[in-house]
C-alpha positions in Angstrom: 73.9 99.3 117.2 76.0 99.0 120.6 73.9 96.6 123.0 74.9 97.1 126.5 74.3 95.2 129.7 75.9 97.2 132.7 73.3 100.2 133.3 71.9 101.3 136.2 68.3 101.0 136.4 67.4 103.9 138.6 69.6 106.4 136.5 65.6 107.4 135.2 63.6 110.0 136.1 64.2 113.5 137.6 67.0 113.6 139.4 67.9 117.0 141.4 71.3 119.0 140.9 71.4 119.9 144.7 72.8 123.4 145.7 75.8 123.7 148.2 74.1 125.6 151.1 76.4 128.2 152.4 76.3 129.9 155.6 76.6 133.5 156.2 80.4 132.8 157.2 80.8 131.1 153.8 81.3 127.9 155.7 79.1 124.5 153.9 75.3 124.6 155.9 75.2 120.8 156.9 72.0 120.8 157.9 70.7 123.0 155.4 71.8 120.6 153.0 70.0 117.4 155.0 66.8 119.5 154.0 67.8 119.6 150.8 68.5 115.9 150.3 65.8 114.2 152.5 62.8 116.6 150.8 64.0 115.0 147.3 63.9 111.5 148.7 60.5 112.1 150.5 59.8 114.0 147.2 60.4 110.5 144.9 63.7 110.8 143.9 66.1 107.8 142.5 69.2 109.5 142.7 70.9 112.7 144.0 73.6 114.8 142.2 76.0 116.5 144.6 79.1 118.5 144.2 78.1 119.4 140.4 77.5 122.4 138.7 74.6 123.7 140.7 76.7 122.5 144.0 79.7 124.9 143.1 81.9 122.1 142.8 84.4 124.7 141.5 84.8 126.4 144.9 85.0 123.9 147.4 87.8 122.4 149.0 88.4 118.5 148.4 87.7 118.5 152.2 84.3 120.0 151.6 83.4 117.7 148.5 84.4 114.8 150.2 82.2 116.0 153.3 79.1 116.3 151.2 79.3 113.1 149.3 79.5 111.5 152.6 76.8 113.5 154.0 74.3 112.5 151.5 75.7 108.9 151.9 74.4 109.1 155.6 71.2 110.7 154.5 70.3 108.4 151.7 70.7 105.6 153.8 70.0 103.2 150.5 66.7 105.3 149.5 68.3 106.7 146.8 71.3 107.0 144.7 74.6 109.2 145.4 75.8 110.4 142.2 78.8 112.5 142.9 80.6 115.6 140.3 84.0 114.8 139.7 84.7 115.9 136.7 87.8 118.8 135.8 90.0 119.8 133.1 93.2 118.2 134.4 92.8 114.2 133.7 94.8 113.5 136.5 92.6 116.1 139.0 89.5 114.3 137.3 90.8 110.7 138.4 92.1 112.2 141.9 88.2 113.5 142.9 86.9 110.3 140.7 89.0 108.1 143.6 88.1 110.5 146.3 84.1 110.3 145.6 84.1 106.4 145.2 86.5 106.4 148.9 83.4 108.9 150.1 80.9 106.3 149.9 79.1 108.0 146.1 77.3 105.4 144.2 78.3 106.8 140.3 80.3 110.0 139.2 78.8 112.8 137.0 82.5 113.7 134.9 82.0 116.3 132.9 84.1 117.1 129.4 86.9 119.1 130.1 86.4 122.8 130.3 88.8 126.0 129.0 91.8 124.0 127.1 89.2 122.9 124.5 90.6 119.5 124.3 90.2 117.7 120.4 87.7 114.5 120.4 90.8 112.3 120.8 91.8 113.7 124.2 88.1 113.9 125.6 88.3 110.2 124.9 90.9 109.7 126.2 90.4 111.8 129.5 87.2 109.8 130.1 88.9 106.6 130.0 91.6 107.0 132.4 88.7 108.4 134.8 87.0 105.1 133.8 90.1 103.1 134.5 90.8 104.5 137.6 87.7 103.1 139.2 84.8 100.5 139.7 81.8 102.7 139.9 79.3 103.8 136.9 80.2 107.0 135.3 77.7 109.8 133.5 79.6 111.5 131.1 78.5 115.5 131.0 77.9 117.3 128.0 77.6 120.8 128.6 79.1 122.7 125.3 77.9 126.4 126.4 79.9 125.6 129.5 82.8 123.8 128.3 83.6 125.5 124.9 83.6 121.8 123.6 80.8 118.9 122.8 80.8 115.2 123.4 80.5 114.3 120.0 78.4 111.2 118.8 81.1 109.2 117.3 83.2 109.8 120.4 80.1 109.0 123.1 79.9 105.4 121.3 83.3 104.9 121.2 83.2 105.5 125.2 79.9 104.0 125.8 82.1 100.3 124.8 83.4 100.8 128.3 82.4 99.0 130.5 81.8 101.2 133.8 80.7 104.5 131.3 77.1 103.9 131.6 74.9 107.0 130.5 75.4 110.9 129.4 73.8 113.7 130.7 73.2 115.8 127.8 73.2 119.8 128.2 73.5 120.6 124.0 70.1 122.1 123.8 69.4 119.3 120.7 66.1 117.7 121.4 66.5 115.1 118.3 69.8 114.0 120.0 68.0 111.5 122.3 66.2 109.9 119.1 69.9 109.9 117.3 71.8 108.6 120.8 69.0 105.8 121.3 69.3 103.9 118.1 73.5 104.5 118.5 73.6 103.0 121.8 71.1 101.1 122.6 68.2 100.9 124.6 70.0 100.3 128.1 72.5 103.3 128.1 70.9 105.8 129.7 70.3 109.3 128.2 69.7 112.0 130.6 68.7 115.7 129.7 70.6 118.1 131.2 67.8 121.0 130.5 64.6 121.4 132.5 63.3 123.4 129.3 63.8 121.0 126.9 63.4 117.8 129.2 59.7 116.7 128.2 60.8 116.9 124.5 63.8 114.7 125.3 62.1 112.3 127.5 59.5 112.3 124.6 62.6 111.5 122.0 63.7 108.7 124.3 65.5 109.9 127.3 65.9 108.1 130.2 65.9 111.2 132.4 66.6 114.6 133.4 69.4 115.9 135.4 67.6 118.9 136.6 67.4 122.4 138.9 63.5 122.7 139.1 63.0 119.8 140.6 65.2 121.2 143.7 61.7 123.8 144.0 59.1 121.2 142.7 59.9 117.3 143.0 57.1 115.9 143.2 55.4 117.7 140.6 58.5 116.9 138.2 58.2 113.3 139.5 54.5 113.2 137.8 56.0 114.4 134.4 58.3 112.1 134.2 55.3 109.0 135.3 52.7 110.7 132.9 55.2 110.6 130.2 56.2 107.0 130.8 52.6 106.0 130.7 51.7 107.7 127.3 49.8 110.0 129.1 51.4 112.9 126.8 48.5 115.4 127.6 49.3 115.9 131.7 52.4 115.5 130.9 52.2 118.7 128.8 50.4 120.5 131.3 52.4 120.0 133.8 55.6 120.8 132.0 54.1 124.4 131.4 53.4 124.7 134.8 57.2 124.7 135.3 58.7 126.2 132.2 58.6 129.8 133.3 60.6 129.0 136.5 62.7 126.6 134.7 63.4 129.3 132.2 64.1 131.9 135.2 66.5 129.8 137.0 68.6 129.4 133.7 69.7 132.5 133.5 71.5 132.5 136.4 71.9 129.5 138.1 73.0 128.4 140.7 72.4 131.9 142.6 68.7 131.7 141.4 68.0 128.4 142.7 69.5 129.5 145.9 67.5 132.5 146.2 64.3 130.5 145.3 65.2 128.0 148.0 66.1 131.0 150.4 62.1 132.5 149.9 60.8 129.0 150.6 62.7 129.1 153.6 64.9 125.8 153.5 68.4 127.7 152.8 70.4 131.1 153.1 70.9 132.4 149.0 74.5 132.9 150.2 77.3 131.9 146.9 80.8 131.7 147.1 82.9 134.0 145.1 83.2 134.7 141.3 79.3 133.4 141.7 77.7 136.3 143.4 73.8 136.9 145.0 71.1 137.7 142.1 70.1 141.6 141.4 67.5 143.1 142.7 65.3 143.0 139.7 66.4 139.2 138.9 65.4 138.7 142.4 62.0 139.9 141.3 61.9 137.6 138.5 62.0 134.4 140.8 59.9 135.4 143.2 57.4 136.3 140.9 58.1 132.4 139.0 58.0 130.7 142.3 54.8 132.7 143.1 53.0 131.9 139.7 53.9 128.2 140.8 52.3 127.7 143.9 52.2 126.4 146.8 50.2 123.1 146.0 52.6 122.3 143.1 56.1 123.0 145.1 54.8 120.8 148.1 57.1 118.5 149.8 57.9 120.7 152.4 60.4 120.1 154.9 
């Protein structure tokens, strides 16, 4: 087993993907995204993930990634955690937004494996340690096969778990039993977070740590109280709870991040707007959400800004 000593406590819990508010000029929605950021703190959060995959990190400037790391900074003000995307498929772009995030004030990096050039196990290992190399702050390693054509594989997670600054893995694979087979690999303290809202109650259930998640961008709170009931054995709210948001988590899936946004636009906190190849959800997809956000309620989504 590999003991380690260097993990962040508050990497735990639900921790919200937040969307990149755009307005209808396509320019960033500052104050659209303070909402966004001070209802998760107010809502319980530990952390905030920003510049990621439901942020659009692929089509923003380095101007506007930097500006919204430092915006949540200021927002955070210490209350919670700033974890910042900087992954990509060039190891030298990785390590140039890796630098940039840290100079931007982000507390930990979200790198995700590389994408497209379906890299062998070797070179994912050794992408992620010259992005661990190239700076001081904690890094979450992103798994997210169906995205990236390529997985994280177990043998090469350990191997990059030795590291000193490579602290946890946000695990998107869809395997539940992973978290069981991670924990006795790696050790109690690295911290295993589930990169599914679907299949998060199973994993914390298996011995995650956490979930990186979309629904709780529409329901913190009521995430927040899954992840406590589960902590505290109390398996049976927990359930209940988690099948209160399963159909919306399941409805944002399919086309996130332009269902989030629209979910986020009926609840009034943000224009639905997306940034092009992502485009605004059909009219009959439309539907869908409002009728999950609907079957919801008011009382669970809560934390209103």
């Amino acid at each position: 087993m590999l003991v380690t000593s260097h993990q962040p406590v508050w990497l735990a819990g639900y921790i919200p993907d937040i969307p990149t508010p755009f307005d209808e000029s396509g320019e960033i929605d500052l104050e659209a995204f303070a909402r966004l950021c001070e209802r998760q703190i107010v809502g319980g959060a530990s952390a905030l993930v920003v510049g990621e995959t439901t942020g659009e990190a692929s089509t923003l400037t380095p101007a506007e990634h930097d500006r919204i790391i430092q915006m949540a900074v200021e927002i955070a003000r210490g209350r919670a955690h700033v974890i910042a995307g900087a992954g990509s498929n060039s190891t030298s772009q990785a390590i140039e937004l890796t630098k940039r995030a840290e100079a931007a004030g982000a507390d930990a990096i979200l790198s995700v494996v590389p994408y497209y050039n379906k890299p062998m196990q070797a070179g994912i290992y050794l992408h992620f340690k010259a992005v661990a190399e190239c700076t001081i702050l904690p890094i979450i390693l992103h798994d997210a096969p169906s995205r990236t054509l390529r997985e994280l594989s177990d043998e090469t997670l350990v191997r990059l778990a030795r590291l000193k600054n490579i602290v946890g893995v946000n695990d998107a694979s869809g395997d539940v039993a992973r978290s069981l087979r991670l924990r006795s690999l790696l050790g109690p303290e690295f911290r295993l977070l589930c990169g599914d809202d679907v299949a998060a109650l199973a994993c914390l259930a298996c011995g995650a740590d956490g979930c990186i998640s979309t629904v709780a961008n529409i329901a913190p709170e009521l995430c927040q109280a899954i992840y406590s009931s589960c902590r505290q054995g109390r398996m049976q709210p927990a359930r209940y709870l988690h099948k209160r948001i399963a159909p919306l988590a399941a409805c944002l899936a399919r086309e996130n991040p332009a269902s989030l946004k629209y979910a986020l636009c009926i609840l009034g906190f943000m224009h639905p707007n997306t940034r092009l190849p992502i485009v605004e959800l059909s009219e009959p997809a439309k539907t869908d959400v409002e009728r999950s956000v609907a079957e919801l309620g008011d009382e669970e989504i809560a934390c209103r800004a």
